[in-house]
N, C-alpha and C positions, 0 to 999 in steps of 0.2 A: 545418414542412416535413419530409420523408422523403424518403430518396432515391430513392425513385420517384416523388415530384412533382416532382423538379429537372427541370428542362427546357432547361439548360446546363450547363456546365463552370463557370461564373461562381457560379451558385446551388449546385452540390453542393461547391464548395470553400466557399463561404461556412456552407454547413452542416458542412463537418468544420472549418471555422476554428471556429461554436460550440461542436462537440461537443470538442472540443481546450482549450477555454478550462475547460469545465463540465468535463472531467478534473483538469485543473491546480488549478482550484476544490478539489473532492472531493481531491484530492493534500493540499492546503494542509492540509485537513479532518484528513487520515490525519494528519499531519506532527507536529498539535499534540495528536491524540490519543497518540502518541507521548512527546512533551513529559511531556504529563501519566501516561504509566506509569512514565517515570521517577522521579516523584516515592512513586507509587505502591506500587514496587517496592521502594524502598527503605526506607520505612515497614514494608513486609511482608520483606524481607531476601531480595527474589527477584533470580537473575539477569538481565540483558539478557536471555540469548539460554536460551531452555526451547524444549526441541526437540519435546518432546510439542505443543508450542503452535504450532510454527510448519507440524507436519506436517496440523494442524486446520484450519489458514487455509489451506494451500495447497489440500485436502482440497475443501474451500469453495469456494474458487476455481476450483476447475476442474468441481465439479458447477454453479455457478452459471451459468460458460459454456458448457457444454454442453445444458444449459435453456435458452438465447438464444442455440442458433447458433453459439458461440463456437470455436474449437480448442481444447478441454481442455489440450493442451500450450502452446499459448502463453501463455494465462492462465495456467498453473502458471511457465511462463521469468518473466512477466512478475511476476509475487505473490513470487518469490522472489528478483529482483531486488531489488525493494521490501521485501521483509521483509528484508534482509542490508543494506540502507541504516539501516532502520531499527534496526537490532541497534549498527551501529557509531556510529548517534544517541547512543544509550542508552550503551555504551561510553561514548565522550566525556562524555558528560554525568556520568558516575560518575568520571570519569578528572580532572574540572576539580574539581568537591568533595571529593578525596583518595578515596575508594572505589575499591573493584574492581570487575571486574564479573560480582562474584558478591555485587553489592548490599552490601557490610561495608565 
């Protein structure tokens, strides 16, 4: 289904109720990829938060949306929401094992 085959209000909600679920999905996805740079990072003695990195993804983010229509700006509000969640992940997670979070 597309939302130019919807042919009610009933059928294009029920298609952003999928497309909303299969985000949360893909969230989940990001969440434990996550998980796992913390372990990552500390093995390598890298910070949370590397700002070269995060200006790459956001970089990304917004040519990606702009190739599919997107608002480049939103996609960047919305990637750097998420990567400042992510960063304070990664904090706590260094913060409960005695670390900093400069990985030490």
């Amino acid at each position: 289904m597309t939302p130019e085959t919807c042919r009610s209000m009933t059928e294009l909600r029920t298609l952003i109720d999928d497309l909303d679920g299969r985000i949360v999905e893909l969230l989940a996805a990001r969440s434990a990829c996550i998980d796992r740079a913390v372990d990552l990072k500390r093995v390598a003695g890298l910070p949370a938060r590397i700002d070269a990195r995060i200006e790459e993804v956001v970089t990304n983010a917004r040519r990606a949306a702009g190739e599919r229509g997107l608002d480049p700006d939103l996609a960047e509000r919305l990637w750097r929401e998420i990567i400042e969640w992510s960063i304070a992940r990664e904090d706590r997670a260094f913060t409960e094992t005695g670390e900093n979070a400069n990985g030490r």
